[in-house]
N, CA and C atoms as a LAMMPS dump frame, in Angstrom:
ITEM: TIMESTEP
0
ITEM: NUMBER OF ATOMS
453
ITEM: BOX BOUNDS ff ff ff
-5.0000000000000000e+02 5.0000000000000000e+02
-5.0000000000000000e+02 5.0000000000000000e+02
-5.0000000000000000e+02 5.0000000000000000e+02
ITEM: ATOMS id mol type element x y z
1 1 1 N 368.951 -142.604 251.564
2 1 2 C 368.547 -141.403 250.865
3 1 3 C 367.025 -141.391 250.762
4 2 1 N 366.247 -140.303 251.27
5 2 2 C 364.992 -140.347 251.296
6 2 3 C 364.433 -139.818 249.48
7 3 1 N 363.594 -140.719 249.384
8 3 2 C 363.205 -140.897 248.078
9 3 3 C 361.908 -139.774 248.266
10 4 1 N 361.221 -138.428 247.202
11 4 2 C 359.875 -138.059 247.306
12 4 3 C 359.52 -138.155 246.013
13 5 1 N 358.427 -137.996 245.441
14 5 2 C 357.671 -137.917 244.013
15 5 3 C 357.521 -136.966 244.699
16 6 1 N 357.481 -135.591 245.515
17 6 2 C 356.84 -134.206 245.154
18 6 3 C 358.134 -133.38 243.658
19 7 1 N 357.706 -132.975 243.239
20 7 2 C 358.501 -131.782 242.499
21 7 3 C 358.099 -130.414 242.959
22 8 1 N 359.146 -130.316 243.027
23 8 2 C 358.92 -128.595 243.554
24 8 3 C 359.722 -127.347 243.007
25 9 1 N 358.992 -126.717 241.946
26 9 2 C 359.677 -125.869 240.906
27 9 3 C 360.353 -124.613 241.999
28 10 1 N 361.637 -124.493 241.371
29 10 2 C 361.872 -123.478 242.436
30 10 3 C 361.557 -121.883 242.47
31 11 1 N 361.456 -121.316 243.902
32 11 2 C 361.223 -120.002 243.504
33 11 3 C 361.678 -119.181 242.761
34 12 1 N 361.762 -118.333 242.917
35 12 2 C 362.766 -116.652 242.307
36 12 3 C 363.967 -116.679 242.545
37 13 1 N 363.302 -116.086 244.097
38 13 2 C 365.078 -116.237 244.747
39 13 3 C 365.956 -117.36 244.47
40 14 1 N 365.332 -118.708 244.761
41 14 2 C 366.25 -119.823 244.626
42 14 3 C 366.663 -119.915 243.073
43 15 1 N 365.711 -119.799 242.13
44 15 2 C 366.371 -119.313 240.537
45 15 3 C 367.918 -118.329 240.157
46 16 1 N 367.507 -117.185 241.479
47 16 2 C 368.893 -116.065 240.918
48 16 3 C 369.761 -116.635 242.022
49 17 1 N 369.808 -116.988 242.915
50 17 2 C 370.796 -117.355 243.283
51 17 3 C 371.373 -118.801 242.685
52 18 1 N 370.803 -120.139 242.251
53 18 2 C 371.697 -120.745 241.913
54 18 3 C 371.98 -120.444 240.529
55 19 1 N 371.467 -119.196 239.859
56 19 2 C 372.534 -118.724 238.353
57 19 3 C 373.228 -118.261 239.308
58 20 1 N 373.57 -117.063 240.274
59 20 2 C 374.752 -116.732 240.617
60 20 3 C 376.223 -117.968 240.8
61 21 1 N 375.322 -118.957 241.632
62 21 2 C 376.496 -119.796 242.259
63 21 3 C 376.609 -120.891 241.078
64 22 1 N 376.173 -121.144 240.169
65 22 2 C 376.524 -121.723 239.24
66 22 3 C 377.64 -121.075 238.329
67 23 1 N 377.241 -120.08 238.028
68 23 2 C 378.132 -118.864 237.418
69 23 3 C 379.95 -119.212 238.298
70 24 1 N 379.897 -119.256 239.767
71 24 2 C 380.647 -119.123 240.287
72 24 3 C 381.474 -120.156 240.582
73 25 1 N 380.555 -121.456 240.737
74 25 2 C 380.798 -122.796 241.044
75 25 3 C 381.865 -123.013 239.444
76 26 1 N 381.087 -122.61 238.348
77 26 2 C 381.81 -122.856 237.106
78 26 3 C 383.369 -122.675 236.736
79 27 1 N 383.108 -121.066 237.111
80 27 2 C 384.526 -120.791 236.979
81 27 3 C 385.091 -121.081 238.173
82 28 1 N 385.295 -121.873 239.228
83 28 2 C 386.135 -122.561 240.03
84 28 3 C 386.807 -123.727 239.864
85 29 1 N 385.612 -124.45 239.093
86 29 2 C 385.765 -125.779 238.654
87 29 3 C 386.729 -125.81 237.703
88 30 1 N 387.129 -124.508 236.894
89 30 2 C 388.129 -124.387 235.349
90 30 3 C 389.294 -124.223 236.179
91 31 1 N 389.573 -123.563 237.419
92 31 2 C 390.896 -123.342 238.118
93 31 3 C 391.071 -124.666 239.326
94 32 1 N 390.377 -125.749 239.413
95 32 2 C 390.58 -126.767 240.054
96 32 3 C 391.696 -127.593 239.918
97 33 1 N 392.895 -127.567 240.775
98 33 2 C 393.734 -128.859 240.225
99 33 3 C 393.231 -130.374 241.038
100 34 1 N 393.199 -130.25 242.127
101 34 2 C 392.847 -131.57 242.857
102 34 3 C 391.759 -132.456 242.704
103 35 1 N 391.952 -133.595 242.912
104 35 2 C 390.869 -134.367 242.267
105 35 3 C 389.525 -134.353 243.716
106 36 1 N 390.599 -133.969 244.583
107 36 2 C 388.993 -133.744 246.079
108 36 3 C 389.447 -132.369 246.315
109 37 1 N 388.608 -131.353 246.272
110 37 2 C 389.28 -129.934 246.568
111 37 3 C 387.986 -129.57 247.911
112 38 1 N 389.147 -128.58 248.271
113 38 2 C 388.468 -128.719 250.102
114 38 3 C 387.729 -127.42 250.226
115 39 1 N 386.262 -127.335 249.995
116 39 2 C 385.409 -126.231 250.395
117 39 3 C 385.577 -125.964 251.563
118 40 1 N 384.551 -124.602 251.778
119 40 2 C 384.332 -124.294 253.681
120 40 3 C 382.988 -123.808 253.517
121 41 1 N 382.268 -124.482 254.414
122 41 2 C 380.9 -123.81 254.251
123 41 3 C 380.693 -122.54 255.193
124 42 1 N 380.365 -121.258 254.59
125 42 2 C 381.024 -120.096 255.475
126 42 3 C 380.056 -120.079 256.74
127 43 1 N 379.135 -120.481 256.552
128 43 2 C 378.475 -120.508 257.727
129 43 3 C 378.603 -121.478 259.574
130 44 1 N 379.047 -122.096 258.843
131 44 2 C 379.543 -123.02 259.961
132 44 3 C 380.709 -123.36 260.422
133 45 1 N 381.669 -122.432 259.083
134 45 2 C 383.214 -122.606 259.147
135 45 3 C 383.582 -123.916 258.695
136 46 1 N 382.696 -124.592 258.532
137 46 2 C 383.562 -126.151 258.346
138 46 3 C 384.119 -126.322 256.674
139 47 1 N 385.404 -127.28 257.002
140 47 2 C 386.067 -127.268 255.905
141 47 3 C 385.526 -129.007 255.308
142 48 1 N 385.127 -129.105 253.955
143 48 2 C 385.193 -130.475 253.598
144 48 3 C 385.886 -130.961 252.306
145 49 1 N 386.108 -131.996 251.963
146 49 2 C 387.004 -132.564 250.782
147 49 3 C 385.61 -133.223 250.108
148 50 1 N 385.519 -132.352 248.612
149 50 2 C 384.367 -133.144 247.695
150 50 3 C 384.733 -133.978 246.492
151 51 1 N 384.679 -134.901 246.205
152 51 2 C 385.032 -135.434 244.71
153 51 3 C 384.62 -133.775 243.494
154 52 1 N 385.714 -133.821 242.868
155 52 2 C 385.422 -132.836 241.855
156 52 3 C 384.232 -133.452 240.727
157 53 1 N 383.694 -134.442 240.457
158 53 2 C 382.864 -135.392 240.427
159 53 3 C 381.136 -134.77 240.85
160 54 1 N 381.3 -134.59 242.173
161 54 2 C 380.125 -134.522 242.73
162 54 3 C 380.156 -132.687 242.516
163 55 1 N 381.288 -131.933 242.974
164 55 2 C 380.986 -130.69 241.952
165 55 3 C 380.407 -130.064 241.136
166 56 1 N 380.562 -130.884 240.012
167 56 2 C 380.198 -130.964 238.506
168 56 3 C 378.735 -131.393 238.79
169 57 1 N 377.921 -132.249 239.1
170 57 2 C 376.9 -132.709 239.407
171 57 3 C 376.288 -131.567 239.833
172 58 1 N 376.705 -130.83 240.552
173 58 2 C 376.105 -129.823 241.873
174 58 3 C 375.988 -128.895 241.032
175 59 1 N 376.937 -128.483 239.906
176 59 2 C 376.764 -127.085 239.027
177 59 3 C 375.621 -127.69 237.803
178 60 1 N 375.517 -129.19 237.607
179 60 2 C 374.147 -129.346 236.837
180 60 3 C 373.201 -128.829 236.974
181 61 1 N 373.184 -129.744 238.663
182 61 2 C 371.889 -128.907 239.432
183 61 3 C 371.753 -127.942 239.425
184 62 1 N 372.446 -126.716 239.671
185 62 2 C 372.56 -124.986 239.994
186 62 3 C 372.061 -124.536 238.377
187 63 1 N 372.608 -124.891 237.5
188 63 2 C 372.375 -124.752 236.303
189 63 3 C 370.797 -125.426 235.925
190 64 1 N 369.916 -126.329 236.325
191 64 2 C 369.075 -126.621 235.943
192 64 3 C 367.485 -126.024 236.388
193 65 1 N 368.004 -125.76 238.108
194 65 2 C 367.44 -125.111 239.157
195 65 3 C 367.611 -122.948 239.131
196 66 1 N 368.396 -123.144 238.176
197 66 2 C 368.373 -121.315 238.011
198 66 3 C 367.46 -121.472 236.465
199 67 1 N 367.264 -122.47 236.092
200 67 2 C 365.921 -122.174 234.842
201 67 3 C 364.394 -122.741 235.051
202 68 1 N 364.502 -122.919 236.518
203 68 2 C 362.878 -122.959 237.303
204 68 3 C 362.942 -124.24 236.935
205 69 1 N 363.673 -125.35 236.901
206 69 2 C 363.647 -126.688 236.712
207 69 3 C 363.746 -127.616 238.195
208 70 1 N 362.31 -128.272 238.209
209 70 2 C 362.953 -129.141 239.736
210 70 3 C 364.068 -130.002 239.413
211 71 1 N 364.216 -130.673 240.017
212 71 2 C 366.021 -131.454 239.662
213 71 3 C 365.647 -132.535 240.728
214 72 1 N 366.055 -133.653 240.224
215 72 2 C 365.944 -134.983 240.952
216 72 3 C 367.17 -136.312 240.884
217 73 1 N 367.416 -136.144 241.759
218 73 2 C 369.319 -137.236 241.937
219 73 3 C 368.65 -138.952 242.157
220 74 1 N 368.827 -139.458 241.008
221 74 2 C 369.186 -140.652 241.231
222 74 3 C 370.205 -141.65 240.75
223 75 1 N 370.608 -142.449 241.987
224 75 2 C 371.711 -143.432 241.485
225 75 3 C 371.495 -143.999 240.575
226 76 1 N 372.458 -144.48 239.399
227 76 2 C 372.027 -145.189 238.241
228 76 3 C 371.811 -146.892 238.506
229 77 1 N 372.687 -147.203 239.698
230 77 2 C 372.04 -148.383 240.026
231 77 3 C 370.725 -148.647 240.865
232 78 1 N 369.915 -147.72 240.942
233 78 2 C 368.62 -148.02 241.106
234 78 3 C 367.334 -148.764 240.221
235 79 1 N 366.878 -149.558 240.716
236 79 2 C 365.836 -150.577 240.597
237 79 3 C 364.832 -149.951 240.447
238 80 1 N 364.213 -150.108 239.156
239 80 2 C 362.918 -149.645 238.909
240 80 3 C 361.35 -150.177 238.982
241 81 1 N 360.382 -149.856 239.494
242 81 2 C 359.435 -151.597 238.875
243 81 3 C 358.741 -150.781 237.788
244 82 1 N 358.243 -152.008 237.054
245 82 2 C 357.414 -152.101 235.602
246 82 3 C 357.029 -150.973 235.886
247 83 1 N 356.133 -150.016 236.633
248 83 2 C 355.412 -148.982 236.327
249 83 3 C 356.257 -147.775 236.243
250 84 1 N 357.245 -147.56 237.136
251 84 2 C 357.907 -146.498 237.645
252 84 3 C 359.058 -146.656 236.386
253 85 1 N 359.494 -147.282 235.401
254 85 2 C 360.237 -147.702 234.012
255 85 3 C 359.442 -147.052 233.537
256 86 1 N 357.762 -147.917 233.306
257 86 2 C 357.13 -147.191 232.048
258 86 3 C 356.992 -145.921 232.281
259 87 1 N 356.553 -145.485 232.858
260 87 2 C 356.508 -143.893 233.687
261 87 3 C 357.836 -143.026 233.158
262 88 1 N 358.522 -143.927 233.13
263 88 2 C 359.824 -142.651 232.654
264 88 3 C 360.126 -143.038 231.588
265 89 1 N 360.104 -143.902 230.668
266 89 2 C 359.544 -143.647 229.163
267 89 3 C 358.614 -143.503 228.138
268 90 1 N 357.361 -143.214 229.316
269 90 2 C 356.343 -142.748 228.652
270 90 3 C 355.527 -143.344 228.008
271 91 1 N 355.612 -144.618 228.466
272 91 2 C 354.585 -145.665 227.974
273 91 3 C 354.199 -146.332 228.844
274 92 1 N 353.007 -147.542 228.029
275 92 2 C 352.17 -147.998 229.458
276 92 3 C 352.712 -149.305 229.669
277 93 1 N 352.719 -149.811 230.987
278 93 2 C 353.489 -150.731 231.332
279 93 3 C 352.896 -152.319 230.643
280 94 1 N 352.279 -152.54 230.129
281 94 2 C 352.087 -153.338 229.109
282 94 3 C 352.908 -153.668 227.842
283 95 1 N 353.267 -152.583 227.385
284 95 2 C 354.458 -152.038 226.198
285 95 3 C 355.52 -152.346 226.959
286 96 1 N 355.691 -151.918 228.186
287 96 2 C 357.14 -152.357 228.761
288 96 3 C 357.285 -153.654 229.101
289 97 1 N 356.543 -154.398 229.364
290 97 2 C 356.546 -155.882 230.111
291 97 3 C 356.927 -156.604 228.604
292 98 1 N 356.228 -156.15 227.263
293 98 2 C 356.481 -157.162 226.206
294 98 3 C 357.761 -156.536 225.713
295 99 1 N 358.335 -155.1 226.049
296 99 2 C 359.749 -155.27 225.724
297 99 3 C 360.47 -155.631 226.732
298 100 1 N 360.327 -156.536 227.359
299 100 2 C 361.484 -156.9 228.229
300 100 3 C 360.991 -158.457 228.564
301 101 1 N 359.952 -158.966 227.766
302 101 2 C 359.945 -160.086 227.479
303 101 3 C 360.671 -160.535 226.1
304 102 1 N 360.909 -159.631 225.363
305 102 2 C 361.748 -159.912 223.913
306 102 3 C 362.704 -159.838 224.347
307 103 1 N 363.584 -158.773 225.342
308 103 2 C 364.677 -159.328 225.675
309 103 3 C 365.524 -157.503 225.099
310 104 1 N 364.684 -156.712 225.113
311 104 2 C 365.007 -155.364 224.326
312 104 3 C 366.271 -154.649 225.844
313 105 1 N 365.046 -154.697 226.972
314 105 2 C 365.975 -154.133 227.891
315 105 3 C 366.038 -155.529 228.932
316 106 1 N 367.146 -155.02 230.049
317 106 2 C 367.785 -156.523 230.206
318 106 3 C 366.817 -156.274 231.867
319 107 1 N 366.488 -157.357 232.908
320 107 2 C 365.85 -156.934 233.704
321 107 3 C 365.581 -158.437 234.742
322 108 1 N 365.925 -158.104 236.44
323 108 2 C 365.685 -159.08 237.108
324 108 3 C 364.076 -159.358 237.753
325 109 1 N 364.371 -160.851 238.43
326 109 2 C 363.242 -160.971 238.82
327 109 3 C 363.281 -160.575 240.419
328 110 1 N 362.708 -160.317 241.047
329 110 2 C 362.53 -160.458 242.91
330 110 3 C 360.983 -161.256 242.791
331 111 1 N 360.725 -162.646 242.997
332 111 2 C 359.998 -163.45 243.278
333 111 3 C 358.837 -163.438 241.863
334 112 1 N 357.995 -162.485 242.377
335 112 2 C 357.37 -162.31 240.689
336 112 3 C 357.34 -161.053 240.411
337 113 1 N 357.804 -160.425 240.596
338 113 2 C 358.589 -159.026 240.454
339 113 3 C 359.362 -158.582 239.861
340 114 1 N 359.403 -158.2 238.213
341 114 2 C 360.834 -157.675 237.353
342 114 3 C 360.973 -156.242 238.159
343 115 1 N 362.274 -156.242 238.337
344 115 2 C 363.094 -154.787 238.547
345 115 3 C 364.007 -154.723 237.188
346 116 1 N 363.955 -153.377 236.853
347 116 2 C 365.226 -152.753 236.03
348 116 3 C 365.725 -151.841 236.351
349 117 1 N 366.616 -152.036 236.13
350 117 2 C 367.896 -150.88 236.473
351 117 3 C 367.586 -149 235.532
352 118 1 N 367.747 -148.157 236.456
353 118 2 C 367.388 -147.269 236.014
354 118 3 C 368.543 -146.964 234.752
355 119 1 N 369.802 -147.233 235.331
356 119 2 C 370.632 -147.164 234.01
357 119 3 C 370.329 -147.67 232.516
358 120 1 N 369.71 -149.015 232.734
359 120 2 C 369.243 -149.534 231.153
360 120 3 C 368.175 -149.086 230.862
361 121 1 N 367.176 -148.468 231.416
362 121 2 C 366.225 -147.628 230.83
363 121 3 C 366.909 -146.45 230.231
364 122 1 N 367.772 -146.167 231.385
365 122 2 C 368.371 -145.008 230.294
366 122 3 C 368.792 -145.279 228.945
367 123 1 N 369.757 -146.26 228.705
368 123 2 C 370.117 -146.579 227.299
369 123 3 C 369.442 -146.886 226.398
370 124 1 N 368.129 -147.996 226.506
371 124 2 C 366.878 -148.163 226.138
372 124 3 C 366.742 -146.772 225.224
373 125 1 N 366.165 -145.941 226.442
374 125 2 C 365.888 -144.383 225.406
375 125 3 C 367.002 -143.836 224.293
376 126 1 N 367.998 -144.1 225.333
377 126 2 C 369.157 -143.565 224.152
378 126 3 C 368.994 -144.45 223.076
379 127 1 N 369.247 -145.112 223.104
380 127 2 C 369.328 -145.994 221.972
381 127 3 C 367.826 -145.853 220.96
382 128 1 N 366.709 -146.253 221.376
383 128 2 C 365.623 -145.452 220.221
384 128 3 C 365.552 -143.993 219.45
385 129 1 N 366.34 -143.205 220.575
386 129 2 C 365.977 -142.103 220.298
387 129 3 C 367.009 -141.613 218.722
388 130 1 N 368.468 -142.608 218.883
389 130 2 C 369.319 -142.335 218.074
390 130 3 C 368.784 -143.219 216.498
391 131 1 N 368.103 -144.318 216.971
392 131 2 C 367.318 -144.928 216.034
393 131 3 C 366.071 -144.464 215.133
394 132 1 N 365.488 -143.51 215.828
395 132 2 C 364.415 -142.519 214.973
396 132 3 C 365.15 -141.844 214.805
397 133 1 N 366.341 -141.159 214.94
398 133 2 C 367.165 -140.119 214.34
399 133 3 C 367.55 -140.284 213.142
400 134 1 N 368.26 -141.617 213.324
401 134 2 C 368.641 -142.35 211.613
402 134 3 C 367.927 -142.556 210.956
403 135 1 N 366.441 -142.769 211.144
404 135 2 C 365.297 -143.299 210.329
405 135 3 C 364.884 -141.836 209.672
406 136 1 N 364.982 -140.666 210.152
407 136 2 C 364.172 -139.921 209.606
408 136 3 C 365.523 -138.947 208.268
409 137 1 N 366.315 -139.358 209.082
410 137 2 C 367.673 -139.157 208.455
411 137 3 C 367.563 -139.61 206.999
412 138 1 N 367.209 -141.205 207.284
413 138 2 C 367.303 -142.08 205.79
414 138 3 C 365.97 -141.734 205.114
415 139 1 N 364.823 -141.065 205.426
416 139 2 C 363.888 -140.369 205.012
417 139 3 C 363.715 -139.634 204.226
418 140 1 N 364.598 -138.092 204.778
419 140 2 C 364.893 -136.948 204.559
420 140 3 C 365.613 -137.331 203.167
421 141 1 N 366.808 -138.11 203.138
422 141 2 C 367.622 -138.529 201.5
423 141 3 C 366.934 -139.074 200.719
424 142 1 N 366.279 -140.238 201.07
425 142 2 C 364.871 -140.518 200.48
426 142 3 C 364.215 -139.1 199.808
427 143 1 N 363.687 -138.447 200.459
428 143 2 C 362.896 -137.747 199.781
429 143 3 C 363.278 -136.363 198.754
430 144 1 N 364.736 -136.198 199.394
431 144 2 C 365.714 -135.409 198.393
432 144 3 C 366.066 -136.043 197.697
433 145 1 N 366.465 -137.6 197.221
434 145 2 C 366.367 -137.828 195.865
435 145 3 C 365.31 -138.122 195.308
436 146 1 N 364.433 -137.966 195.678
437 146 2 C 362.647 -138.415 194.828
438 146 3 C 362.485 -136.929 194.6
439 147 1 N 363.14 -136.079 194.65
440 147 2 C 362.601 -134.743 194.633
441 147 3 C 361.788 -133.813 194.765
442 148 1 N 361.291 -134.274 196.328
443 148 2 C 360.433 -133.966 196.845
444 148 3 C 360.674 -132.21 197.55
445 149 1 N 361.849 -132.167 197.6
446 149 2 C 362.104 -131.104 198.13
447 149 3 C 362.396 -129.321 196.882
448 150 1 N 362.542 -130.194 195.447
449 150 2 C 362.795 -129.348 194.557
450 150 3 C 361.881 -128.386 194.106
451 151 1 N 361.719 -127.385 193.728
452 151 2 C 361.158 -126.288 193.89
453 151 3 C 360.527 -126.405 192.484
């Protein structure tokens, strides 16, 4: 799979048409019984069998790409290095090297080389993000019983 860093916001046209085929892709997907259901691409006539799986994926995309969003597919078992991690959580790879020397996210070596898995970065985020959620949570009660909020 050829990998690019370009992003490329999509046009107009490509905007109204994948709301159309998202629109369309959607309600197909609600009348789907088979777990591989067999498209035809009208142009070429050819018939293929897709995981209903990769479907669903495809109407993300259509759905993300009809709101001028570039859209980018990667496997979750992909290998990240230190920069291209920090890069997608938004910090500098210094911050990332000492969390993954504490042992926060889990991560191999290739010679002197940590890779991480793009999946545990993902959770990484999830997981803080649900953690400042609760914090501001226990805040917010905090400060409604100090009565901070009373008029």
């Amino acid at each position: 799979m050829k990998q690019t860093d370009e992003l490329n916001t999509p046009s107009k046209e490509e905007r109204k048409t994948a709301l159309a085929s998202y629109d369309t892709l959607l309600s197909s997907l609600e009348r789907i019984q088979s777990p591989y259901p067999e498209i035809e691409i009208e142009e070429t006539g050819e018939s293929i069998k897709v995981p209903v799986q990769a479907l669903k994926l495809l109407a993300k995309i259509l759905k993300e790409t009809s709101k001028g969003r570039p859209v980018s597919v990667v496997p979750l078992a992909t290998e990240l290095t230190t920069q291209a991690a920090a890069e997608l959580m938004g910090c500098s790879r210094p911050h990332l090297i000492k969390l993954l020397e504490k042992g926060k996210i889990p991560f191999t070596k290739v010679g002197k080389h940590r890779r991480i898995k793009y999946s545990d970065v993902l959770q990484f985020k999830r997981e803080e993000k649900e953690a400042q959620r609760n914090l501001l949570i226990e805040m917010m009660k905090a400060d409604e019983e100090s009565g901070l909020y009373d008029t």
